[in-house]
C-alpha positions as CSV (number, residue, x, y, z in Angstrom):
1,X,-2.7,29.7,-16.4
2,X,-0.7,28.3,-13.5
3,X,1.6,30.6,-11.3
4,X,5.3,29.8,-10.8
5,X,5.6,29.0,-7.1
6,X,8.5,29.8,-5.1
7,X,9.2,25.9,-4.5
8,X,9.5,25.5,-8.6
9,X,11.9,28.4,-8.6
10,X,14.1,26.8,-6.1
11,X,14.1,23.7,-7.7
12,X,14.8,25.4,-11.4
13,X,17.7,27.0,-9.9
14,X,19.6,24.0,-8.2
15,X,18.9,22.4,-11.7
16,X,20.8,25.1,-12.9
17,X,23.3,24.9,-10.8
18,X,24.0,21.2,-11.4
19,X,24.0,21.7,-14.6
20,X,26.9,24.4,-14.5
21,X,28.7,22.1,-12.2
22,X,28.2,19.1,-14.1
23,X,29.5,21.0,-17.6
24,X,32.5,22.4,-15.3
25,X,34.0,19.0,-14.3
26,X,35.0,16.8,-16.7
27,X,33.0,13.9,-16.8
28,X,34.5,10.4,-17.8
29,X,33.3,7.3,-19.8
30,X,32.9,4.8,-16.9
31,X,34.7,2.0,-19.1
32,X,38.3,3.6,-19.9
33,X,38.0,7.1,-17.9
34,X,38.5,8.6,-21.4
35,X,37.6,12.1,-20.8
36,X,34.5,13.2,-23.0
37,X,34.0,16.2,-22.2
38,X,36.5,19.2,-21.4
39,X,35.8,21.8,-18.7
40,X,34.6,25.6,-19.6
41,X,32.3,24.1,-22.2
42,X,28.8,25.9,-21.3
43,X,25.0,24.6,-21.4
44,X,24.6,26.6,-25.1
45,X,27.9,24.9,-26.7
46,X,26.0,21.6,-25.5
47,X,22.7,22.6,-26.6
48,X,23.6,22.9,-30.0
49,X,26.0,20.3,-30.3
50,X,22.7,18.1,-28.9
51,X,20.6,19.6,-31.5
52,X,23.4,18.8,-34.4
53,X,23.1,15.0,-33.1
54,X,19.4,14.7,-33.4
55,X,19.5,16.5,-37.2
56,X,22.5,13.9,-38.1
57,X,20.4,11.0,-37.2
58,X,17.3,12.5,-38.8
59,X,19.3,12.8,-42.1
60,X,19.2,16.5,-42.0
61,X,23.3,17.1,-42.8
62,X,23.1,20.6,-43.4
63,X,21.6,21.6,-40.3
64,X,23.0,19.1,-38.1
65,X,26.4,20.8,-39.7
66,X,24.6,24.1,-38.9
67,X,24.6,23.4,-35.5
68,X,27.7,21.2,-34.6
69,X,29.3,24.6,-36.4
70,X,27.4,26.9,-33.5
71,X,28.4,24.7,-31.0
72,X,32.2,24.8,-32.3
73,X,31.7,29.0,-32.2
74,X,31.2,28.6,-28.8
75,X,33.6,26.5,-27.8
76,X,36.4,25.4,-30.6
77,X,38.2,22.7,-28.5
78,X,34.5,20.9,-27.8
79,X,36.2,17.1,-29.2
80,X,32.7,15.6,-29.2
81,X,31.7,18.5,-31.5
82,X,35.2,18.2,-34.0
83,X,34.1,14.2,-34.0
84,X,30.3,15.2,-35.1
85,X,31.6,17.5,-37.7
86,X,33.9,14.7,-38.7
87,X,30.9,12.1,-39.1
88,X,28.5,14.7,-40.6
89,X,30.9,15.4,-43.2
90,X,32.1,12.3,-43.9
91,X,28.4,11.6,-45.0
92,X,28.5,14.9,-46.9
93,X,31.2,13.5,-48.9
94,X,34.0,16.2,-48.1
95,X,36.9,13.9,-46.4
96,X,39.6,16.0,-46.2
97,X,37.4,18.2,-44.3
98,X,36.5,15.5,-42.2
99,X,40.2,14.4,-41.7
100,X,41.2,18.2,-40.3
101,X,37.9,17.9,-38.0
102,X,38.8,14.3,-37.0
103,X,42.8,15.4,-36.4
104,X,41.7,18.2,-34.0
105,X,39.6,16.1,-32.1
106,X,42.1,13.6,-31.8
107,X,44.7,16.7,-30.9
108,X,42.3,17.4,-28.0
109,X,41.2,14.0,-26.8
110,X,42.9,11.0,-28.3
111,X,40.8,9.2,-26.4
112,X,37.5,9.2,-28.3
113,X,37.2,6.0,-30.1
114,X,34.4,7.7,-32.0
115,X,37.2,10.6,-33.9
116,X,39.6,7.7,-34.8
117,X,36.8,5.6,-36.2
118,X,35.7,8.9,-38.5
119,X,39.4,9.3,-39.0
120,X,39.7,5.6,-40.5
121,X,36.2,6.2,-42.9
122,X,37.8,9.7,-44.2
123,X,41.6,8.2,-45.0
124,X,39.6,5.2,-47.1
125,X,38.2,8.0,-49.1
126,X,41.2,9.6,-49.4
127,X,43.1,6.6,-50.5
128,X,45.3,6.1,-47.5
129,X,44.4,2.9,-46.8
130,X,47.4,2.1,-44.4
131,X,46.7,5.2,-42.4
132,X,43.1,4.1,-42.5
133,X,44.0,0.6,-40.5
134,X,46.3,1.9,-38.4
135,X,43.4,4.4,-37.1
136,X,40.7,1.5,-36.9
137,X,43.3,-0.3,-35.1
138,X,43.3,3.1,-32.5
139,X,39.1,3.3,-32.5
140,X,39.4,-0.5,-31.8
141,X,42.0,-0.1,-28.9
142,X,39.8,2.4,-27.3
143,X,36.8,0.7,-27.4
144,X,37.0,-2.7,-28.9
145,X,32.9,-2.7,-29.2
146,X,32.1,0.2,-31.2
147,X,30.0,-0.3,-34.2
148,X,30.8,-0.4,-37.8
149,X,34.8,0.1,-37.1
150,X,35.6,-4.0,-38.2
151,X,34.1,-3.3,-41.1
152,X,36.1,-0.2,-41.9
153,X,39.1,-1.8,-41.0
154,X,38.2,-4.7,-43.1
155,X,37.0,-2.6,-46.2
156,X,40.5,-0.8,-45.5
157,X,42.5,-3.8,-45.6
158,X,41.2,-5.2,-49.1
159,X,41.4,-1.5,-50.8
160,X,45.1,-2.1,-49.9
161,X,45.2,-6.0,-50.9
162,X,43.7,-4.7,-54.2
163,X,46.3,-2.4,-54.8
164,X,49.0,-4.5,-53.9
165,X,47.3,-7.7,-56.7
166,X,46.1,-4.8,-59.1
167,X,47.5,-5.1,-62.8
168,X,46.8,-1.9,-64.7
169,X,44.6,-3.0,-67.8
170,X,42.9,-0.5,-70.2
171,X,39.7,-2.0,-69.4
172,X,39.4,-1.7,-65.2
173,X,36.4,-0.8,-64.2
174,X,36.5,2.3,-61.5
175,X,36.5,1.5,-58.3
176,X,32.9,0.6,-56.3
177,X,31.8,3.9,-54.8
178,X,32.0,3.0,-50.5
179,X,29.9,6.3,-50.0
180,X,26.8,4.2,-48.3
181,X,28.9,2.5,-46.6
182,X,31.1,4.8,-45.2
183,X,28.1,6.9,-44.5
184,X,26.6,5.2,-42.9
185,X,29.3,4.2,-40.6
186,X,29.7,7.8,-40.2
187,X,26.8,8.7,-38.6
188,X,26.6,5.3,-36.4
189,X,29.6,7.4,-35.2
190,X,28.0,11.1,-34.8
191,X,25.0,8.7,-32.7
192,X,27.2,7.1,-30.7
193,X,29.2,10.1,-29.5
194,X,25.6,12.0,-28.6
195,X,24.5,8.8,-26.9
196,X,27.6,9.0,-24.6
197,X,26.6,12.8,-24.0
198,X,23.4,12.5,-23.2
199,X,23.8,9.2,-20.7
């Protein structure tokens, strides 16, 4: 078994201590200085909020919920965290849920192309398809590159166009479920957010 040397130690702790420093100043996105992170949020907040990221993109809702949840205990104005729960839950099929998490993230950062993006997939859900564009429109303004948004805005656009030409008939069908869609734009969001976090 190897000993702990008093060079190791050293180095540990100024790990540490850039660490705290780095989680104390907000850092920025380097292509709109959007702030991503807010100050005061601590290594354990991240931790988990880290762990609910790797669960999402395993497929493992619950727990990544779990966690993004622990993360939020710890620090309830974490935005990255409200925008995880947002994806997660989108996924999970409970939009109006997703909405509240999306709208506090938004509240705290409206910055985060990532929230408005999981803002536009919950209002399709909730059948406000206007509201839906208007908040691709925001995720697009932000970030005119992030994935899956076009799509949202375009499945948005002809859930509208189809309500606008729709002649009630006995015999319409119900509406094509988007829930694979949708979820999987969701978590393409929840990813993208922890890949900004962790570069």
């Amino acid at each position: 078994m190897r000993q702990s040397t008093g060079k190791k130690t050293g180095y540990a702790a100024c790990i540490v201590l850039a660490l705290l420093l780095a989680v104390a100043i907000p850092v920025s996105a380097a292509e709109n200085d959007t702030p991503i992170m807010m100050s005061g949020q601590n290594i354990e907040a991240i931790n988990a909020y880290n762990l609910g990221a790797d669960l999402a993109s395993q497929g493992k809702l619950q727990d990544a919920l779990v966690e993004t949840e622990k993360a939020l205990a710890i620090q309830p104005n974490f935005t990255l965290a409200l925008t995880q729960k947002a994806g997660i839950l989108n996924v999970m099929g409970k939009y109006q849920d997703a909405l509240d998490a999306t709208n506090a993230a938004i509240a705290g950062n409206p910055g985060i192309s990532e929230a408005w993006a999981n803002r536009a997939d919950a209002l399709i859900y909730l059948g406000k398809f206007q509201e839906a564009i208007d908040s691709a429109d925001r995720a697009l303004a932000i970030d005119p590159t992030l994935e899956g948004v076009k799509t949202t805005r375009l499945l948005a656009t002809k859930m509208l166009e189809n309500i606008a030409t729709a002649v009630p008939t006995p015999t319409r069908k119900a509406p094509v479920s988007l829930v694979p869609v949708i979820g999987a734009l969701a978590v393409t969001g929840c990813v993208a957010g922890y890949r900004k976090l962790r570069n």
